[in-house]
C-alpha positions in Angstrom: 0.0 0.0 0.0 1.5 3.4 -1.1 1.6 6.7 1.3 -1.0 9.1 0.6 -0.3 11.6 -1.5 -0.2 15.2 1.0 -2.5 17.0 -1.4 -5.2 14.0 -0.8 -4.9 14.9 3.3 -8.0 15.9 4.6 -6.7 20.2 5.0 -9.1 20.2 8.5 -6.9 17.6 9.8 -3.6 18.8 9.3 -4.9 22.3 10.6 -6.2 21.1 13.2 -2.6 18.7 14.4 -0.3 22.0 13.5 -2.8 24.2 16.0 -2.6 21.6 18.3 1.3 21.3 18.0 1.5 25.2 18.0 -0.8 25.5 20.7 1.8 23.0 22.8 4.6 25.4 22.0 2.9 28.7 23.2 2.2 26.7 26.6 5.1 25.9 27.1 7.0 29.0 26.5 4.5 30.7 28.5 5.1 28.5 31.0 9.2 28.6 31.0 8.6 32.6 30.5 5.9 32.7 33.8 8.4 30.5 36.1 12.0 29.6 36.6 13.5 27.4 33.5 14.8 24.8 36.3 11.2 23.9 37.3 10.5 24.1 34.3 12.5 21.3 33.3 10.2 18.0 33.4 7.5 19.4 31.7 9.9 20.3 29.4 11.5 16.5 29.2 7.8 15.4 29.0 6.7 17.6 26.1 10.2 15.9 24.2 9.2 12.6 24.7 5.6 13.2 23.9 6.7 15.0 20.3 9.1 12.6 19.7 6.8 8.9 20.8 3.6 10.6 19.9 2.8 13.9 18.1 5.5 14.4 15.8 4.9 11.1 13.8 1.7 12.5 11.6 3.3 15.7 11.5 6.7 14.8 9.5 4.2 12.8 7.5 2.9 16.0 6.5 5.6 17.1 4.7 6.9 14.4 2.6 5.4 11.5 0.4 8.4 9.3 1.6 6.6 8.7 5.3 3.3 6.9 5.2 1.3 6.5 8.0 -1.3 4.0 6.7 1.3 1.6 7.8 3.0 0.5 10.6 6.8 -0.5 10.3 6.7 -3.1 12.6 7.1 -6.8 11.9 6.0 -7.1 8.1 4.2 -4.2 8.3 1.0 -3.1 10.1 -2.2 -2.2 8.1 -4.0 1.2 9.6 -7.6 1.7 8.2 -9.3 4.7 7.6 -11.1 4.3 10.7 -8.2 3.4 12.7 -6.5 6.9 11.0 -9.4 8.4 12.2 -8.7 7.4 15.8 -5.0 7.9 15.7 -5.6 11.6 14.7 -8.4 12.0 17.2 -6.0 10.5 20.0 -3.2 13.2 19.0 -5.1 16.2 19.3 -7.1 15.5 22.4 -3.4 14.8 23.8 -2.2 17.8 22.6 -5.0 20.1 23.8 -5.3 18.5 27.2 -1.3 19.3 27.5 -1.5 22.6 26.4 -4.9 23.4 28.7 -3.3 22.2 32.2 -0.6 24.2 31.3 -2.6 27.4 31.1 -4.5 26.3 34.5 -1.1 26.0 35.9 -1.2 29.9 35.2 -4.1 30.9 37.3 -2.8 34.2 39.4 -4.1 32.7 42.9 -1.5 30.3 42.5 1.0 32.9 41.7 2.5 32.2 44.5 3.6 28.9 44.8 5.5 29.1 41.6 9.0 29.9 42.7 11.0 27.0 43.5 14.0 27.6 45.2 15.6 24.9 47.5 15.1 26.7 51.0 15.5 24.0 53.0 18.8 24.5 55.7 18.6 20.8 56.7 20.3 17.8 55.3 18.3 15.6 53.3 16.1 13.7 55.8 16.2 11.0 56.8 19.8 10.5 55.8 23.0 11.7 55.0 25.1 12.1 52.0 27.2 9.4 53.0 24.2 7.1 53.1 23.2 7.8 49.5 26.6 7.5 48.4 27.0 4.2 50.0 23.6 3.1 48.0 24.8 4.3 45.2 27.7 2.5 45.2 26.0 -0.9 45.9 24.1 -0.2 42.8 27.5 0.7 41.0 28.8 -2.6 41.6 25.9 -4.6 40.5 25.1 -2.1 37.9 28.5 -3.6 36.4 27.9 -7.3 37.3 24.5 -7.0 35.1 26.2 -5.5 32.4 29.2 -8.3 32.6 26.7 -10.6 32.6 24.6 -9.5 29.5 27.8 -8.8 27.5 29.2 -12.4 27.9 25.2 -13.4 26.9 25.9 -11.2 23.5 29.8 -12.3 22.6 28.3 -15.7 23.2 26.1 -15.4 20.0 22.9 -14.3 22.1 20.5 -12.2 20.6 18.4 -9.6 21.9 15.2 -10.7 20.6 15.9 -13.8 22.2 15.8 -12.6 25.6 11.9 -12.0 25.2 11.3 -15.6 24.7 14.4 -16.9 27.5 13.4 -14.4 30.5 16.0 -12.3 32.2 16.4 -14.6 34.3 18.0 -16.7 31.9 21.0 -14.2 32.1 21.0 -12.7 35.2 19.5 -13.5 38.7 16.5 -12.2 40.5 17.0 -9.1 42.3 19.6 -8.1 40.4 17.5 -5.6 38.4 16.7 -4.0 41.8 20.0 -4.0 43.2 21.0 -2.2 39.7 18.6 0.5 39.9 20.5 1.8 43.2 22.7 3.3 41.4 20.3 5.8 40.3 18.3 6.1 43.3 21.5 6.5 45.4 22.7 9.1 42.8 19.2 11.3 43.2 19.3 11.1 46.8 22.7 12.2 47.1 21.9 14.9 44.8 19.1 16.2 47.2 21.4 15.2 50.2 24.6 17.7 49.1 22.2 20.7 47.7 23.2 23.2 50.3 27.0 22.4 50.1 28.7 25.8 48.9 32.4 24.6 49.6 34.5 23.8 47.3 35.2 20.2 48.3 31.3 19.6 47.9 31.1 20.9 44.7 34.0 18.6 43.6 31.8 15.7 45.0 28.8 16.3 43.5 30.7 16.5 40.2 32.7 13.0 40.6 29.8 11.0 41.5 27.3 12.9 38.4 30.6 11.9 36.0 30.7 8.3 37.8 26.8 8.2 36.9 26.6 9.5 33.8 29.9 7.1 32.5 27.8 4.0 34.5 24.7 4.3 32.7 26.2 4.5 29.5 28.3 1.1 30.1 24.7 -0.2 31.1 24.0 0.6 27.2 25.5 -3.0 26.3 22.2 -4.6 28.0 20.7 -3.2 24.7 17.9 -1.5 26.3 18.0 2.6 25.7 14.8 4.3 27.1 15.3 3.9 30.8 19.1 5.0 30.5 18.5 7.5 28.5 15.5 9.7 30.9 17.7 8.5 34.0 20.3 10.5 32.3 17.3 12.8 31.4 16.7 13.6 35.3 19.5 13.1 36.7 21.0 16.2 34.9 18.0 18.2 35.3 18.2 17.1 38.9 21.9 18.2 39.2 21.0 21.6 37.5 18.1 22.4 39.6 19.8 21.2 43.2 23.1 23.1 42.1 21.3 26.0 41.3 22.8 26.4 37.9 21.1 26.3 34.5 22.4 24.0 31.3 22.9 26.5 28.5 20.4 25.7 25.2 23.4 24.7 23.7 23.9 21.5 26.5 20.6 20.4 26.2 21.1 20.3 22.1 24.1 18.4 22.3 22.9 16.3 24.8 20.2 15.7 22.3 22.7 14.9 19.8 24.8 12.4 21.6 21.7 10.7 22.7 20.3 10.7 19.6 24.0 9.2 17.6 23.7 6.5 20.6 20.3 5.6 20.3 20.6 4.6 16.5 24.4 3.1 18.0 22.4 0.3 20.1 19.4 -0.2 17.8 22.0 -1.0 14.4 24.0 -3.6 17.1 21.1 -5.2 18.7 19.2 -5.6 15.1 22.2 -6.8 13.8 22.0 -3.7 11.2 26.0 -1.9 10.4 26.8 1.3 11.5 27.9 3.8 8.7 27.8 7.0 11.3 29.7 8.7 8.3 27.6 8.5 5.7 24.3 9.8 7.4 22.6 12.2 6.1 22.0 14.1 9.4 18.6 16.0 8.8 17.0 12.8 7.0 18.3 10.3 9.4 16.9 12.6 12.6 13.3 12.8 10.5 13.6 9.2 9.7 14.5 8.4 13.9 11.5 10.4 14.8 9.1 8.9 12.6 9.9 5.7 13.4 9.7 6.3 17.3 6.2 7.5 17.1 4.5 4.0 16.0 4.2 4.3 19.5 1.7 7.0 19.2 0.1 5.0 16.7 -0.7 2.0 18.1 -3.9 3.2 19.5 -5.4 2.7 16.1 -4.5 -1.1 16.0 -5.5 -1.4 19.5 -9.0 0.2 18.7 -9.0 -2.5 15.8 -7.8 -5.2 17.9 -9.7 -4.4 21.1 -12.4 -1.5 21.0 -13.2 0.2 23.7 -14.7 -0.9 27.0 -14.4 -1.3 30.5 -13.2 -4.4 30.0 -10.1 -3.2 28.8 -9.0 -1.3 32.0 -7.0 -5.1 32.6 -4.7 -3.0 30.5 -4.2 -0.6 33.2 -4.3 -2.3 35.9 -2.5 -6.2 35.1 0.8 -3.7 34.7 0.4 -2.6 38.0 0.2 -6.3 39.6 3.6 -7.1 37.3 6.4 -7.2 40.3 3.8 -9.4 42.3 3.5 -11.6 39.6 7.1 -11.7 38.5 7.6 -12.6 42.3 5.5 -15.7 42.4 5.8 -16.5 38.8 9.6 -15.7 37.8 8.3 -16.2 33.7 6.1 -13.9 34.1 6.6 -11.7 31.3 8.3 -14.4 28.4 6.6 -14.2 25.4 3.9 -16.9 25.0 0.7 -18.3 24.1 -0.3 -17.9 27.7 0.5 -14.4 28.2 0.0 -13.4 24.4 -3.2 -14.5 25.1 -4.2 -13.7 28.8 -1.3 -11.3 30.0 -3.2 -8.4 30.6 -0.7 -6.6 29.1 -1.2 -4.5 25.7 1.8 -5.2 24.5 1.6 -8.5 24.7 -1.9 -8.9 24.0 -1.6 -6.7 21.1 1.2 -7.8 19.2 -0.1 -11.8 19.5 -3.4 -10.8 17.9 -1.6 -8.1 15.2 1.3 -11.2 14.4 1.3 -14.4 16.4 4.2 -15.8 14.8 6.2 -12.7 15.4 5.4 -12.2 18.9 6.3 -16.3 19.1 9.6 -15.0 17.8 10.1 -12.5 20.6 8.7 -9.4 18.4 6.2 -7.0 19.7 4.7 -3.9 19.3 5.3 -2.2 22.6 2.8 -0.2 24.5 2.0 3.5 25.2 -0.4 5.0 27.7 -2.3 6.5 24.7 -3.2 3.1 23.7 -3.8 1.8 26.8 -6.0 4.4 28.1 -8.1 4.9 24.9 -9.1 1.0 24.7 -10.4 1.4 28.3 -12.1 4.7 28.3 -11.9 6.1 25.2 -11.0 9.9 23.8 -11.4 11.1 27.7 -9.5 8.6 29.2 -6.5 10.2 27.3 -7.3 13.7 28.1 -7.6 12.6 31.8 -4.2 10.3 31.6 -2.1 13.7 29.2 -3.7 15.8 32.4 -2.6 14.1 35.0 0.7 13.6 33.6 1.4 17.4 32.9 -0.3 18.2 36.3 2.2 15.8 37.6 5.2 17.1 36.5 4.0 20.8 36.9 4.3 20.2 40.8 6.5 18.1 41.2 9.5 20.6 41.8 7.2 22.2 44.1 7.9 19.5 46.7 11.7 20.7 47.0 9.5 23.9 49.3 7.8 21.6 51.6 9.2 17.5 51.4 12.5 16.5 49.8 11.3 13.3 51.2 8.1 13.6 48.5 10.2 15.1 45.9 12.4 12.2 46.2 10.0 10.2 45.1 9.2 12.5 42.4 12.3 12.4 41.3 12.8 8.5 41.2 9.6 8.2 39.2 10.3 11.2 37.1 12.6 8.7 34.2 9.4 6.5 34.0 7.1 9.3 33.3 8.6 10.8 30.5 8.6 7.2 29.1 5.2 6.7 29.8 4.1 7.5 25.8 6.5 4.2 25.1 5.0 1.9 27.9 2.4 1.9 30.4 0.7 4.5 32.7 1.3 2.2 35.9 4.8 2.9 34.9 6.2 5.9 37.3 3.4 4.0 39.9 6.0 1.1 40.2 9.1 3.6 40.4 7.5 5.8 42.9 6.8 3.1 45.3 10.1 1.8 44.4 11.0 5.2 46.0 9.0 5.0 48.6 10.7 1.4 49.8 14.1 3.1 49.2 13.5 5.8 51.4 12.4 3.3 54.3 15.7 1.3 53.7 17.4 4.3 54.2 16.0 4.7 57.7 17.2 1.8 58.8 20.4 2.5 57.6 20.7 5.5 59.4 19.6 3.7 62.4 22.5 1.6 62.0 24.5 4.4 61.1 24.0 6.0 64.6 24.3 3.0 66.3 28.0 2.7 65.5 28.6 6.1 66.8 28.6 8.2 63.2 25.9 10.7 64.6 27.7 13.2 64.4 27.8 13.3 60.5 23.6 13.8 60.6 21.8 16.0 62.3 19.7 15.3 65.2 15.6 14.8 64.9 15.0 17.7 66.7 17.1 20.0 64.7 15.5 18.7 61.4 12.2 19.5 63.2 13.0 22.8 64.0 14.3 24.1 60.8 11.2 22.2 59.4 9.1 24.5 61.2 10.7 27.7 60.4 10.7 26.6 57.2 7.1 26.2 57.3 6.7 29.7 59.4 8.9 31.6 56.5 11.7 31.6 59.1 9.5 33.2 62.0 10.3 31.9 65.4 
């Protein structure tokens, strides 16, 4: 089936998807104009991923005959019908204008004044120390390296990566690793939140050695062949280090940053397909079109889901089987390996999804993927997407305001923060799973202080009763 020729567009649909993108734009430089860039930042993060997973797709489409959105370029290609372009283009705008609308609520004058974010609080980062969040983080270092070790003998062994869907990661590594891993990151946030109010020059020196030791960390964790979660880690842990050092990444940072992502990306996708990389002959602009296109099937897969599924309240499994997953992978450690079973029966759309689109793909270890547009249009329809895009901008709107009043909250914003701005590319229990992942971090870390008193290092935290005072006068606006 050929692309569509542009002139045969309908002109009210491509008018209404460039307001819609425009309208996204003037919200959000409203918004960086209105407040302070830094807490700015995820909403920023989250309008990227969603142009680049969900609303940029139709949009290059627009302006070339070379990309055609009637089909899918997964497996051996993916039929859309009219009806299921109807739906796709539907899903985009509603997206799009429930974005840019919370945005402008954001706005309201009575809540002028909770808009500045700055990082008053005198107090180290309760409940812990930074030495407590370094010694997480190197815990998670060291197993952060023994997962890679282990996934790059898998590969040099003749593995393949589409293989692992149909072995289990357990296959390759061992259970709990994956958890044990992810402390690196959790360690590095905390730390992060823990050091804010150094001004010495020793601090500063600290926070730079460990953000180098994470940054170089998560890229050796690139040889796993997975790239979304490193990459909004990286995301947010920069913004994070930006916004708790009270210094702002020039336009220029952010673009290369871009850049080097971007060269990286197509890096790990040419090894783990198998594909040769021929960095020098790209054709830059073409290639980054080509890239973006191709990353917003995930947008798109709310019209073969409305094919495959419909929509009904049946479908809310969708939303909620995700949310069950670490149970389930607990008492069933295949939980997740592509199947009949779970093609079948998962509860999962990407599972479900790609064994109805192509059985003998997904038997392969192929599948489509997910996205929260998908999964929230099968179950509720057209509003459950404006209600999912709103809580998600709503979410990352105030999140930075939790540095004023809970670094203990904001913590947890911060550890989920990665998993929302992938949430266009997987599921909307996503951040759920990482912020309660968070939340059993944080009570770790008590006991670890505990311990860390016990042995006579007391001295290095502050007392309860001092953390409760400068609470309260940080609560009374400094007033005794």
């Amino acid at each position: 089936m050929g692309a569509l020729p542009i002139m045969l567009w309908p002109l009210r649909t491509i008018a209404q998807l460039i307001a819609g993108a425009t309208l996204v734009v003037l919200a959000l430089v409203i918004q960086v104009r209105r407040n302070q860039q830094s807490s700015s930042g995820p909403l920023a993060l989250l309008a990227a991923t969603l142009f680049l997973f969900v609303w940029a797709r139709p949009l290059i489409a627009f302006t070339s005959d070379d990309f055609n959105i009637r089909t899918i370029e997964l497996f051996s290609g993916i039929p859309v019908s009219a009806h299921g372009q109807a739906v796709y283009f539907a899903a985009e705008l509603c997206s799009m204008v429930a974005f840019s609308i919370t945005i402008f609520c954001f706005q309201i004058p009575t809540r002028k004044s909770t808009r500045s974010v700055i990082l008053k609080a005198s107090y180290t980062f309760f409940p812990n120390a930074p030495d407590i969040w370094i010694l997480l983080m190197t815990i998670g270092a060291i197993f952060s390296f023994v997962q890679t070790a282990l996934f790059l003998r898998y590969f040099l062994q003749g593995g393949s990566y589409v293989e692992l869907y149909l072995l289990g990661p357990d296959a390759i590594e061992y259970p709990g690793l994956s958890f044990l891993s992810s402390l690196l990151f959790y360690g590095y946030i905390g730390f992060l939140l823990a050091s804010q109010n150094g001004e010495r020059n020793r601090t500063l020196r600290v926070r730079r050695f460990w953000t180098c030791a994470f940054i170089v960390l998560s890229l050796l964790s690139l040889a796993r062949g997975t790239r979304g979660e490193v990459f909004t880690q990286l995301l947010t842990g920069l913004w994070l280090f930006s916004f708790t050092g009270k210094k702002l990444f020039s336009i220029r940072i952010w673009l290369v940053a871009g850049v080097l992502l971007f060269l990286l990306s197509e890096t790990v996708s040419n090894l783990r397909t198998g594909s040769e990389v021929k960095l020098g002959s790209i054709d830059l602009s073409n290639a980054v079109k080509w890239f973006v296109f191709s990353q917003g099937v995930s947008g798109e897969l709310v019209a073969v889901a409305d094919e495959a599924f419909g929509v009904g309240l049946s479908n809310t499994r969708f939303l909620v089987a995700p949310l069950l997953g670490p149970v389930r992978r607990i008492i069933d450690p295949s939980f997740g390996t592509q199947s009949v079973h779970y093609g079948e029966m998962s509860g999962l759309l990407s599972h479900e999804l790609s064994f109805r689109v192509a059985p003998e793909y997904y038997l392969a270890g192929r599948a489509t993927g997910s996205s929260y547009i998908a999964e929230t249009y099968c179950a509720f329809g057209l509003i459950g997407i404006v209600a999912a895009t709103t809580l998600l901008a709503w979410y990352v709107l105030n999140g930075p305001q939790l540095a004023q009043s809970s670094l203990s909250l904001f913590f947890i914003f911060s550890g989920s923060l990665p998993y929302v701005l992938f949430v266009p590319r997987d599921s909307l229990a996503l951040p759920v799973i990482a912020a309660l992942k968070a939340l059993l971090i944080l009570v770790v870390c008590w006991k670890l202080r505990s311990l860390y008193v016990h042995y006579g290092h007391s001295a290095h935290l502050q007392s309860r009763s001092t953390f409760e005072s400068n609470y309260s006068k940080l609560h009374s606006g400094g007033r005794e």
